[in-house]
N, C-alpha and C positions, 0 to 999 in steps of 0.2 A: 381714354382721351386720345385724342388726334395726335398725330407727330407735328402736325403745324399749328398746334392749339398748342402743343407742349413748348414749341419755340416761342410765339407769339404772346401768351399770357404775362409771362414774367416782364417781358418786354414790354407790353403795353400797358403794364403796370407803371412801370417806370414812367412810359411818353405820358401817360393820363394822369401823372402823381394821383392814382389811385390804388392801393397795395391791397385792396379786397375786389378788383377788379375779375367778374370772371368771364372767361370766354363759352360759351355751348355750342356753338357753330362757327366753322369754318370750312369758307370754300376756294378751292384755287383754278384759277383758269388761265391761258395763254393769252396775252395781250396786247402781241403786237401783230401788225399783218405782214404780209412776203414782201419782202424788199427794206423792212425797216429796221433790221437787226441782225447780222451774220456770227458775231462774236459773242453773245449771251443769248440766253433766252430769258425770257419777261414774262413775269406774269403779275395777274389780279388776283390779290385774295379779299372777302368780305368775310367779315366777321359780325357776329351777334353774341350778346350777352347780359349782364347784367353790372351795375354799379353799387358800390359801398351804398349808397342811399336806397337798392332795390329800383332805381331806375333801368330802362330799358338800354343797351349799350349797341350803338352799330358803328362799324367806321369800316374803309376801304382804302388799302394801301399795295406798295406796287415792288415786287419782288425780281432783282434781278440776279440771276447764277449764274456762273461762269460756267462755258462748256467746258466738255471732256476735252483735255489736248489733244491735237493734234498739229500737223504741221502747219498748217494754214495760221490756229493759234499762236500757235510759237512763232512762225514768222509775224504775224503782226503782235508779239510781246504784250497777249491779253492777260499773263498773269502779272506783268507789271500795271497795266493799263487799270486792273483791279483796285492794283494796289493805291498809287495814285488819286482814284476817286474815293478808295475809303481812309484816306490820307484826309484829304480836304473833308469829308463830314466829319471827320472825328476832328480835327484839328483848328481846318482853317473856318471852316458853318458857323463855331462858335463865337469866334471875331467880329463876323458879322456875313448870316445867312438870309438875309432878307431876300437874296435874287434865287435861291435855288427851294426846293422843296423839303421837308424837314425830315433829318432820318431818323429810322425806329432803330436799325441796325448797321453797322457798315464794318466788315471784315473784307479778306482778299480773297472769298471765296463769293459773299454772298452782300448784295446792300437790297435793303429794305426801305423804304421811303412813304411819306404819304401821299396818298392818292390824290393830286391836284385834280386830275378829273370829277372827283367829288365834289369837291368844292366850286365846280364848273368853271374850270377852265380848259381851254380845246387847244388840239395840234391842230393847224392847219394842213391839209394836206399839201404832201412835197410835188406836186406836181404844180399846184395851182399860187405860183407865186405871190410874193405878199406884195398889196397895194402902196402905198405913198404912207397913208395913213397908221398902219400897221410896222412898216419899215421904220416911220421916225420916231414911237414908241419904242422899240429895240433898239435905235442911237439911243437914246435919252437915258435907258436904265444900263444902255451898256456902257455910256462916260462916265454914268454914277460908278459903276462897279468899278470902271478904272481906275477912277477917282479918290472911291474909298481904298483900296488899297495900296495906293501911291499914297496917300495920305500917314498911314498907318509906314510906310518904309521911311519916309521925311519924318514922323515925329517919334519912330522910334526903329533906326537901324538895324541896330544890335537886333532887333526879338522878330524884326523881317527877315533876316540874315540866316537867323535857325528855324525861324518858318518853314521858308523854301528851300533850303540846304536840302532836306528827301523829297522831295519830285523828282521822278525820273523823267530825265529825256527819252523816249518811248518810240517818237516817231523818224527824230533824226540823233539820234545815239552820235557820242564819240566813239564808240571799237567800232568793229569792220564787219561784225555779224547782218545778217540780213534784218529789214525792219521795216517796217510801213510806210519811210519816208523814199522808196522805192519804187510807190506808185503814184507818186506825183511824177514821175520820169513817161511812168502812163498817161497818165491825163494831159501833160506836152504832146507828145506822139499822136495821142487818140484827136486831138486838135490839130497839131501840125495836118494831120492824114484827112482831117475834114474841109481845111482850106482849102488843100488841094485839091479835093472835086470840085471847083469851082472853077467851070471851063473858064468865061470870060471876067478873069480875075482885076478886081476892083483896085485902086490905090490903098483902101482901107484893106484889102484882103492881105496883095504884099505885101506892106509895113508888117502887120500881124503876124504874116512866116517868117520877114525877117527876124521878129522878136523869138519867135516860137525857136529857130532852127539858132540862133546866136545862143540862147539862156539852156535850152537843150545838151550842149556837147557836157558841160561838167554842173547840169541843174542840181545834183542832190549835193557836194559839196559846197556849192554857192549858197544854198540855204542854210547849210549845217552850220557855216561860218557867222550868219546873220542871228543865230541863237546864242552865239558865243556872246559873252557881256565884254571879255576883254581883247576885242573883235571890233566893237562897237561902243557909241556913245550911250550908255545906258544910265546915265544918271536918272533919266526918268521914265525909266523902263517901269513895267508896274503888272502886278498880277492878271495874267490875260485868260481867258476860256479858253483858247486853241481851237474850237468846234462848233462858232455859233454859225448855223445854219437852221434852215427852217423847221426841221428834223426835231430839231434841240430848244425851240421853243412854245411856252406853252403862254396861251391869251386869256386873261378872264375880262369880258364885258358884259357892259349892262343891256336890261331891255332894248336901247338905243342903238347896240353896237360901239358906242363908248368903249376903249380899251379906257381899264382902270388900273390894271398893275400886266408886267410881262415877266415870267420865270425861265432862268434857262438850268437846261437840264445837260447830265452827262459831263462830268469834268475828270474825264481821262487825259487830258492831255494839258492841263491844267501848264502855265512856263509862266517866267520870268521873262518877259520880251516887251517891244515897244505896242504900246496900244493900236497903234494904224496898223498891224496884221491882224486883230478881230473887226475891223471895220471893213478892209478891205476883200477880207473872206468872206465877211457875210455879206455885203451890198450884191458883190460881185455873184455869189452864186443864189441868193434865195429872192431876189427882188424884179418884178414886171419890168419890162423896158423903158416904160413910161417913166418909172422911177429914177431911173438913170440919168435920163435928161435934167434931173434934178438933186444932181448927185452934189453940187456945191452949195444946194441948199442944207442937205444931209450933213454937210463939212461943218457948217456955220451954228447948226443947231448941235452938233457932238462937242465943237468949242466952247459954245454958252453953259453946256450943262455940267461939263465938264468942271470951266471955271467955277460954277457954280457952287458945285458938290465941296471942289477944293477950299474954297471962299469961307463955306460952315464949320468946314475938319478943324481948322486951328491950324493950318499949315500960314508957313511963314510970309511974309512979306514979300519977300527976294524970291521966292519961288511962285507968288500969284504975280508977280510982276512979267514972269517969262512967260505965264501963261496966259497975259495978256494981250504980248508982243501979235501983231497983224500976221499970221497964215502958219503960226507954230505947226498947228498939225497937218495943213497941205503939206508943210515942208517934212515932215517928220512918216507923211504918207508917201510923197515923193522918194525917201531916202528906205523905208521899210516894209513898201507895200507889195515888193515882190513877192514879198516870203506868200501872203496874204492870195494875191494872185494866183500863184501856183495851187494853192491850196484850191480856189474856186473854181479851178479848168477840172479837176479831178469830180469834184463834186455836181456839176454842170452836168456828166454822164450822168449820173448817177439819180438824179431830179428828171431828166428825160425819159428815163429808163423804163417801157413799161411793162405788164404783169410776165410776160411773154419771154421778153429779155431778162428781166430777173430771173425766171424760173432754169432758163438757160446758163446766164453764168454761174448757176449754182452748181446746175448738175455736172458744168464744167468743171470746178474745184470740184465737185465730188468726186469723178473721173478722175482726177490728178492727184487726189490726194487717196485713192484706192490704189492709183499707180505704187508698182514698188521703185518704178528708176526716175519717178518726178523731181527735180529737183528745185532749190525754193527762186529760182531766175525762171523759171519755168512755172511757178508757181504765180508768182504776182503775173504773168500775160495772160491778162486774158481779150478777149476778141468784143468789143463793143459795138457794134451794127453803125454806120456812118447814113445819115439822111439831113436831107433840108432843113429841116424844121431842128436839128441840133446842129446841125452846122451855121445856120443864120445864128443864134444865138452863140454858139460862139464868138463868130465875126464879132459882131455887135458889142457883147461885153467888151472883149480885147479890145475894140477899134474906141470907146468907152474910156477905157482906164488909160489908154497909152495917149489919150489924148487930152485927159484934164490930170494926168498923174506920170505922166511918161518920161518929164522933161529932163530930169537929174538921173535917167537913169545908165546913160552913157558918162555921166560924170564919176556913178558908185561901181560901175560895171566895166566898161570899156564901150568901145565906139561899138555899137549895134545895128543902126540903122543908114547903112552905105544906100541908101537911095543918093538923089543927084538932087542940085538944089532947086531945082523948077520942080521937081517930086515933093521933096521937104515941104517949101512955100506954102500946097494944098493943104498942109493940113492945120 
């Protein structure tokens, strides 16, 4: 018998409540391509076998392991990051897993999962961002998600309280160790340095360095403080993904193109934080430009579904009343969508990036991390290529968000945008 038949059977005895389940074949393969995965490796296994009834058994499920450490690991705290995601299948999936895919297995070493590609649903590719259509299916199941588990902290505190009590903050940590929420200091830089090839620079380009070069001097502190609850207004703060980007979710539609349901995958970085930082993360970094323009439609429909979702829970009265009140969440996007922001300038590289450029910062960190005097500030820089075609989208997102989201952010911040008021005026 196989080592992975010898894992799997007992296992999938359990997923199939079938305890005469047997396996005779199993295959494993690599499943994801370059560029989509630095901190595990992934793969596919397909199984065949047989049923307590002598039925024929197939199924195909999706295997991720944590690499060997190393520094690069450890700096981005991938055995917490582990830890975290096999926190939420074992714990929180049960409450209610409808938005993620079902697990076979979930330890700090190893999670296991079913193969949604089986059941045909697709990643879109990261390059090729998602339409209108596709984007406001993602609001819709991501208010739900909000939704449900703000629900679940209103009608029952206490059992929220020890919920989320083990999640760890992963990306921006209280001690002083080095940690992933270090390359969001990159992703400012890597933008600040894009505006500025822009010889004859636009009103929308300034404003955007002004933002860039104001929120830059102490970014990773400014964040860290926004995840603090007793920091902030967090009464109705509510279980968020931290990571929805295009990467992380998966589509299933019909012969028409119909989306019917959307799963999102990967919940390392799982927090307690205000919902307008998974809106603002994903709009900003996985969505066409055309969408954009249609960004206050996106607000109106994550409102509706939102109330929605709430409306069924049994939550109370005095709490769908606030969620009724006219532009809760613009305001609540205006007061929290920095965190969200930063998040998307980071990821924005990273969506541009193609086979060429990835194959490069690899062998960069590889370089660095065969170094023996590397150390981990030396570690997170790495060199991202600056051209038009990520530099307009830059522009574009920022000039975007600062302008239908921008308005309180000198009221939570400090004064940021010293242009003159016939400058202001324009925009």
């Amino acid at each position: 018998m196989s080592a992975i038949i010898q894992l799997l059977q007992p296992l999938l005895q359990d997923y199939e409540q079938d305890d005469h389940l047997e396996l005779l074949k199993a295959e494993e393969k690599l499943a994801t391509k370059l560029g989509d995965n630095f901190l595990s490796a992934v793969y596919r296994i397909t199984v065949s076998g047989k049923r307590k009834n002598g039925s024929e058994y197939r199924g195909s499920f999706i295997r991720k392991i944590r690499l060997n450490e190393n520094q690069l690991t450890k700096q981005m705290r991938d055995d917490k990051m582990f830890e975290n995601e096999a926190y939420f299948y074992n714990n929180i999936y049960p409450i209610n897993g409808s938005f993620a895919p079902k697990p076979v297995l979930a330890t700090v070493d190893q999670i296991i999962l079913e193969d949604l590609g089986d059941r045909e649903y697709v990643v879109l590719s990261r390059k090729d961002l998602l339409d209108f259509k596709h984007t406001d299916e993602v609001v819709k199941a991501m208010a739900s998600m909000h939704a449900f588990y703000l629900s679940y902290k209103l009608n029952h505190p206490e059992e929220f309280a020890k919920l989320i009590a083990p999640i760890k903050e992963n990306v921006f940590p209280m001690d002083d160790n080095i940690s992933p929420g270090r390359f969001y200091e990159l992703g400012f830089d890597t933008a600040k340095k894009s505006l500025e090839t822009i010889a004859d620079s636009s009103l929308q380009a300034r404003r955007g360095l002004r933002f860039l070069r104001f929120f830059e001097k102490d970014l990773y502190n400014a964040l860290r403080s926004m995840i603090d609850p007793s920091k902030n207004n967090s009464k109705y703060w509510t279980l968020t993904h931290g990571d929805l980007w295009n990467n992380n979710l998966m589509f299933l539609q019909d012969n028409h193109e119909e989306i019917l349901r959307v799963k999102f995958l990967d919940y390392q970085v799982i927090r307690h934080m205000s919902p307008a930082t998974d809106f603002v993360y994903f709009v900003y970094s996985s969505c066409k430009p055309e969408v954009l323009d249609r960004v206050n439609e996106l607000v109106e429909t994550y409102e509706k579904y939102f109330r929605h979702s709430l409306s069924s829970l049994n939550v109370s009265d005095e709490h769908l009343r606030f969620f009724s009140k006219k532009d809760w969440f613009l305001e609540e996007i205006e007061q929290a969508g920095l965190f969200g922001m930063a998040g998307a300038l980071l990821v924005m590289h990273a969506l541009t990036l193609d086979d060429a450029e990835i194959e490069a910062l690899k062998n960069e960190q590889d370089r660095k991390l065969a170094s023996q005097d590397v150390n981990d500030n030396e570690l997170i820089t790495s060199t991202v290529s600056l051209n038009s075609q990520r530099t307009e989208r830059i522009l574009r997102n920022l000039t975007n968000y600062l302008h239908h989201f921008g308005g309180q952010l000198s009221k939570c911040f400090g004064e940021w945008d010293q242009s003159d008021e016939e400058e202001k005026a324009k925009f």
